[in-house]
N, C-alpha and C positions, 0 to 999 in steps of 0.2 A: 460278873463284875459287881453288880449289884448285891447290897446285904438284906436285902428288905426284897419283894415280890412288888413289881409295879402293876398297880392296879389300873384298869383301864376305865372306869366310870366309878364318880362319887354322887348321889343325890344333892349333896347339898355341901357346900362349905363348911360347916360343922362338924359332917363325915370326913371332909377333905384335910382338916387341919391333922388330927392324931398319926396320920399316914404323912403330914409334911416333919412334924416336929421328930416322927422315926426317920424320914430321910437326913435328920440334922440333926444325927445323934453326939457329932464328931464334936467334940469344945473347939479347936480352931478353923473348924469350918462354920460353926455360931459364929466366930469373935469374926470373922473375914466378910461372912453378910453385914452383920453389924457395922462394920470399916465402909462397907459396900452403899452401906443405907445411907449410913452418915455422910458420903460424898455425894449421895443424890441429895438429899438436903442440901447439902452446900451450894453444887453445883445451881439449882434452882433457884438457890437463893441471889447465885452469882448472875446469873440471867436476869433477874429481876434488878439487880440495884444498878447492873450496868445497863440496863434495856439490850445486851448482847445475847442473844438468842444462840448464840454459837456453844453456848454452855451445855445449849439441851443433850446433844450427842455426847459430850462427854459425862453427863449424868447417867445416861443409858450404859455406856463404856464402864465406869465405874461400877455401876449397882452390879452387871451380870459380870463382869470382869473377876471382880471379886468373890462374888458368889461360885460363880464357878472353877476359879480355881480349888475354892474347897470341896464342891465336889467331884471332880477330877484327882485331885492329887492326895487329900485328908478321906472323906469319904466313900471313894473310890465306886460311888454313882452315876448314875444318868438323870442327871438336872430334871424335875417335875416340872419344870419351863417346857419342856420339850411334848410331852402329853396333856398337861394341862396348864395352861399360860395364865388365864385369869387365876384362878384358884391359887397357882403357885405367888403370882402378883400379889394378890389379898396376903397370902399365909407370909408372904416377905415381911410385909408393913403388920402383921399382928405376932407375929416373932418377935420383932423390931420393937413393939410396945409391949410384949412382954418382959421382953429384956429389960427395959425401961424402966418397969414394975418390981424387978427381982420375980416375975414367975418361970423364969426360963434363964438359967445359969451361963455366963462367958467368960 
């Protein structure tokens, strides 16, 4: 299913990004994290101004909702959530601000 070889150890997050940004080669599975990111922002933000903590779950809901629909259905991988959680965590939000930057196309 997978188009890329999943590797099972990186040294360092530095290693770990060029293997995230190939798993997210797909443009609408970029644009879907992106969708994804933006509603953890929201959502957060929505906890915060209401003091309603019930928001936090659907920020969770949202970020991996999205994300993984693109990779299931667009990229037709196995989510690096699932082997490597922190690393994929970081590579989210430095995607997320590359985008931001114009270094990474959606």
């Amino acid at each position: 299913m997978a188009h890329t070889a999943q590797r099972d150890h990186f040294a360092s997050f530095a290693e770990f990004y060029p293997f995230y940004l190939e798993e997210h080669r797909n443009l609408t599975s970029r644009r879907l994290h992106f969708i994804g990111s933006l509603g953890v922002i929201g959502c957060v933000a929505m906890a915060i101004a209401m003091a309603d903590w019930w928001w936090l779950p659907l920020a969770v809901i949202c970020g991996y909702g999205f994300a993984w629909v693109g990779h299931f259905f667009f990229e037709k991988n196995r989510p690096a959530t699932f082997r490597h959680p922190v690393y994929s965590l970081m590579g989210d939000w430095v995607m997320f601000s590359d985008i931001c930057r114009g270094r990474v196309s959606i």
